[in-house]
C-alpha positions as CSV (number, residue, x, y, z in Angstrom):
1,X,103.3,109.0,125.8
2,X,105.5,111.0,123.5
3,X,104.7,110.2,120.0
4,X,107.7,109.1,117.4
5,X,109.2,112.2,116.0
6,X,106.7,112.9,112.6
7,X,109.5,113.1,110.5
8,X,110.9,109.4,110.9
9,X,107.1,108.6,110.4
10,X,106.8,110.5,107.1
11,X,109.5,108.8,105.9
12,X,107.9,105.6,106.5
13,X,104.5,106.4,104.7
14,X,106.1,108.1,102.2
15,X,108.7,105.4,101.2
16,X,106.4,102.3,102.2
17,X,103.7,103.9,100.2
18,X,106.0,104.6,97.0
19,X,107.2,101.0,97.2
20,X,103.4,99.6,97.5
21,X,102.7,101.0,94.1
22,X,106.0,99.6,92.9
23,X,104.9,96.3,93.7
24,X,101.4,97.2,92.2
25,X,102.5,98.7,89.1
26,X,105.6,96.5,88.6
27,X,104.0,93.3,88.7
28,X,100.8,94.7,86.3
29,X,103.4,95.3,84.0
30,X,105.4,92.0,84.6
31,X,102.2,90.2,84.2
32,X,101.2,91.4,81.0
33,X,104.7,90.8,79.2
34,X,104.3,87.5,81.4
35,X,100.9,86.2,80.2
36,X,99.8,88.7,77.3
37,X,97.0,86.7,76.3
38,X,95.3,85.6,79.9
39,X,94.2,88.9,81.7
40,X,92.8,86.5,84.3
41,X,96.1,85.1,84.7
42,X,97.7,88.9,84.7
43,X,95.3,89.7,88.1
44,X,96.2,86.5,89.5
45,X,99.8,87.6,89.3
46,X,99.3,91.2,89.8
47,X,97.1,90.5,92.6
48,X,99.6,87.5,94.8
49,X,102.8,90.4,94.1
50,X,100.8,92.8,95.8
51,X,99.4,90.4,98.9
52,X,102.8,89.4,99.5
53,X,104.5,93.2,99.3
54,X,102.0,94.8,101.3
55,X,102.6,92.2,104.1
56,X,106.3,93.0,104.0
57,X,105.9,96.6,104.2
58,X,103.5,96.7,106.8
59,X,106.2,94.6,109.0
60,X,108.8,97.0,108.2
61,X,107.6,100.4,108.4
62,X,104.4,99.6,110.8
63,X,106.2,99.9,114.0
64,X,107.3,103.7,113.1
65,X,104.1,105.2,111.6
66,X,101.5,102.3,111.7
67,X,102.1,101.7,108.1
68,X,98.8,103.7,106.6
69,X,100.2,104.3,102.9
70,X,96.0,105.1,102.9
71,X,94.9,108.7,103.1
72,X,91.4,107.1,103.6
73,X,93.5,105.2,106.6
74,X,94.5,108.4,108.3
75,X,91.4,110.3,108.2
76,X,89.4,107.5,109.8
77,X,92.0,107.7,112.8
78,X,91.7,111.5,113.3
79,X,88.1,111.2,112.7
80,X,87.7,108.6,115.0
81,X,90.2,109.5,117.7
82,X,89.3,113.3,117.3
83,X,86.7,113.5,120.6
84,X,88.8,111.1,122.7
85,X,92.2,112.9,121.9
86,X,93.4,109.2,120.7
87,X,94.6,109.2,117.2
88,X,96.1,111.6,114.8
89,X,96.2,115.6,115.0
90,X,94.9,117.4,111.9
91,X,98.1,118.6,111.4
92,X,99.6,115.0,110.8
93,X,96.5,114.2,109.1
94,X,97.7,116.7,106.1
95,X,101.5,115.9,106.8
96,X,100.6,111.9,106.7
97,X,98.1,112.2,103.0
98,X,100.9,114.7,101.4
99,X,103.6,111.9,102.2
100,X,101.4,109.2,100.8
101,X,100.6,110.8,97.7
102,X,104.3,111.8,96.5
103,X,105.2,108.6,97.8
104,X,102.4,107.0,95.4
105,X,103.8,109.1,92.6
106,X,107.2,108.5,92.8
107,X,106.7,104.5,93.4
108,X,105.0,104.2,89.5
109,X,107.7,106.1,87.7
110,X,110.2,103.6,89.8
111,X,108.3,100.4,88.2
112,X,108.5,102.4,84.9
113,X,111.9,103.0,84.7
114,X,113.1,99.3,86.5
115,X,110.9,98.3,83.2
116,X,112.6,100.4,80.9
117,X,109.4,102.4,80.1
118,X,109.4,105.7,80.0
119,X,109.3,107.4,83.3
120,X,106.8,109.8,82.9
121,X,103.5,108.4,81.9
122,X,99.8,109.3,81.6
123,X,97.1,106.3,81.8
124,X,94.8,106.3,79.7
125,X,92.6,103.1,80.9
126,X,88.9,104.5,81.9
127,X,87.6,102.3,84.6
128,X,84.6,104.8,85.7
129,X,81.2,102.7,85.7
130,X,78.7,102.5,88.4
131,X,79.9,99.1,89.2
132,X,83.4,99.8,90.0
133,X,82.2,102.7,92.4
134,X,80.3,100.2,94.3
135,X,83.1,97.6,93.9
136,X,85.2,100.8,95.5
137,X,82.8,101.8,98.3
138,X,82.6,97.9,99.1
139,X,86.5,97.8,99.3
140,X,86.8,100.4,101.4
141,X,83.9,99.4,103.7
142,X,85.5,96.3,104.6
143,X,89.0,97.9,104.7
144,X,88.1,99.9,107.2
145,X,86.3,97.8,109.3
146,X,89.1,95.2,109.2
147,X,91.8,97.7,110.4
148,X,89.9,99.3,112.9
149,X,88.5,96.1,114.5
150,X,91.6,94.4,115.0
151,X,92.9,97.7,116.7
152,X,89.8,97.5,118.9
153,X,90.0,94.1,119.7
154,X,93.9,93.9,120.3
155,X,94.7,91.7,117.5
156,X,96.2,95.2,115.5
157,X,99.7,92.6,115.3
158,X,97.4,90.0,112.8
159,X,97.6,93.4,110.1
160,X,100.0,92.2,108.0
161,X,98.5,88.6,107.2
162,X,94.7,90.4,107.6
163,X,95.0,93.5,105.7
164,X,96.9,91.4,102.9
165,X,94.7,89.0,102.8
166,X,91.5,91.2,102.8
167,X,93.3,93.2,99.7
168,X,93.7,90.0,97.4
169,X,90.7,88.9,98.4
170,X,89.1,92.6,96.9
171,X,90.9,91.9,93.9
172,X,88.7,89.1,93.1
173,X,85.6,90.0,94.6
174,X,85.1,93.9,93.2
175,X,84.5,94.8,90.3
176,X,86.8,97.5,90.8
177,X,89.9,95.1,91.3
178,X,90.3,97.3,95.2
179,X,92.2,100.1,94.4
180,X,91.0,100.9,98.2
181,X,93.2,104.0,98.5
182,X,93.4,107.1,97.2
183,X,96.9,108.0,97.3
184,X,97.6,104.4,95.5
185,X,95.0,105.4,92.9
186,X,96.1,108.8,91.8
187,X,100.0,106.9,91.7
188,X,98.7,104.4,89.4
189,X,97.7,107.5,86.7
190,X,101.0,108.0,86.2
191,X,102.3,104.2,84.4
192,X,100.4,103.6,81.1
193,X,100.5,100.3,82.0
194,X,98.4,97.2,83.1
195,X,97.8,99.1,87.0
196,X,97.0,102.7,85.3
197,X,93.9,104.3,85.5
198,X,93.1,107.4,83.6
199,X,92.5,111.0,85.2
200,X,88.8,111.4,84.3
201,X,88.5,108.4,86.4
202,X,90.3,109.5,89.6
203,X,87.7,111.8,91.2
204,X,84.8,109.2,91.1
205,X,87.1,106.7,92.5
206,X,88.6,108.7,95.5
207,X,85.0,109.6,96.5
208,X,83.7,106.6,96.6
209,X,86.6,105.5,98.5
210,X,85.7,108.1,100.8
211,X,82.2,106.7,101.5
212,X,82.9,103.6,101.5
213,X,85.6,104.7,104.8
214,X,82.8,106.4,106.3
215,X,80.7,103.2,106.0
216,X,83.3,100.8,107.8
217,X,84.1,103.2,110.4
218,X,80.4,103.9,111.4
219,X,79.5,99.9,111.5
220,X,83.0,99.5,113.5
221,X,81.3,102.4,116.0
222,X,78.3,100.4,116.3
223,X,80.0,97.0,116.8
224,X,82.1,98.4,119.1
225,X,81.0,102.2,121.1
226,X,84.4,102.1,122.1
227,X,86.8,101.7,119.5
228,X,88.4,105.3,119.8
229,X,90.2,104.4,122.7
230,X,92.8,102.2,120.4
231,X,92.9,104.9,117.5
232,X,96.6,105.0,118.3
233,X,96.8,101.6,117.3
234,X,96.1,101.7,113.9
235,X,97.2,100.0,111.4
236,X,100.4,98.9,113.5
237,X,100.8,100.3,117.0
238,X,103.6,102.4,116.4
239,X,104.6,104.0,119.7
240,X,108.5,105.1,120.6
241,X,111.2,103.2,120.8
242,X,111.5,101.0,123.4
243,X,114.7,99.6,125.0
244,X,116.5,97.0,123.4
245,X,117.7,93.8,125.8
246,X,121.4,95.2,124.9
247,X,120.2,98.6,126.7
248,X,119.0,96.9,129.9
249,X,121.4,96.6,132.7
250,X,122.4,93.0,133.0
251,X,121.6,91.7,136.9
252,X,124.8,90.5,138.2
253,X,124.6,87.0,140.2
254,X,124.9,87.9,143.6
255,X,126.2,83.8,143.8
């Protein structure tokens, strides 16, 4: 099966990741002018805006280029599908986690600016501690799992609802508030805002992220020996275009 041109679907990960941290960083920031004295109330918010985009955006650009927006995402697929030749190259690997990052970075200066802020920010919020790696490695974990299991059990068209879900859930439940992605999390350095996280605490994060990946693949491996075969189905099948019912002959009564 010939794969949809990588182009079209580095435009999706790179525009439906830059408008995942829009959501993210736009409604930290609308939250705390919102509700400047309830930071429960601010992660309520923050965290129902972002449930609700991520959905969206996995409906729209899903069927193009499985709607990732998660370097973590990708590598699991190549890693996974590598043996089987399911899955991503190495080559769209890069292509896919250069795409996501920009993307990331581009999306927080947008919120900036659509909040009159200055565009170009630093964070300066340190959120390393051993709890939020674990809270990060925990995300992750179940992140993974979630995606790959619904590939593997043919339910990949429940990701929208079940990967939205699972994210506002991890807002709540880790310490960490589920950054869950690395691309998202080096994005969020650049807004000074409620969403920002400062650069000393990047690399701790993105590791962690990284092991907590490896955990949910391995536990989706052992639930299920063969999950690679669906690697291609991850997040959103995204296979090429298929024929619309205008570009079907019509079957002419013979009556």
């Amino acid at each position: 099966m010939t794969a949809i041109p990588l182009p079209r679907r580095l435009l999706a990960e790179f525009v439906g990741t830059a408008l995942l941290v829009t959501v993210v960083v736009g409604s930290g920031i609308a939250a705390a002018r919102l509700s400047p004295n309830d930071i429960g109330l601010q992660l309520l918010q923050n965290s129902t805006a972002t449930v609700l985009g991520l959905a969206v955006l996995i409906l729209i650009f899903g069927p193009v280029s499985g709607a990732h927006f998660n370097p973590v995402v990708s590598a699991a697929d190549w890693l996974l599908g590598r043996r089987s030749g399911t899955g991503m190259t190495v080559t769209d690997l890069g292509a896919y986690a250069i795409a996501q990052i920009i993307g990331a970075i581009v999306g927080a200066i947008l919120a900036n600016v659509m909040f009159d802020l200055s565009a170009f920010q630093i964070a300066t919020k340190d959120r390393i501690t051993s709890g939020h790696l674990v809270g990060e490695i925990v995300a992750n974990a179940g992140l993974i799992a979630l995606i790959f299991t619904l590939a593997r059990t043919g339910r990949a068209g429940l990701s929208a609802a079940s990967v939205g879900a699972y994210i506002g859930a991890a807002y709540w439940f880790t310490s960490s508030t589920s950054f869950a992605n690395p691309a998202v999390t080096i994005g969020r350095v650049f807004s000074d805002t409620f969403a920002g996280i400062g650069p000393g605490s990047v690399p701790g994060f993105i590791a962690a992220q990284l092991i907590g990946g490896l955990i949910g693949l391995a536990l989706v491996v052992v639930l299920y020996p063969d999950a690679a075969k669906t690697a291609d189905d991850v997040v959103v099948p995204h296979h090429p275009d298929r024929p619309t019912p205008s570009d079907i002959p019509q079957q002419r009564s013979s009556s």
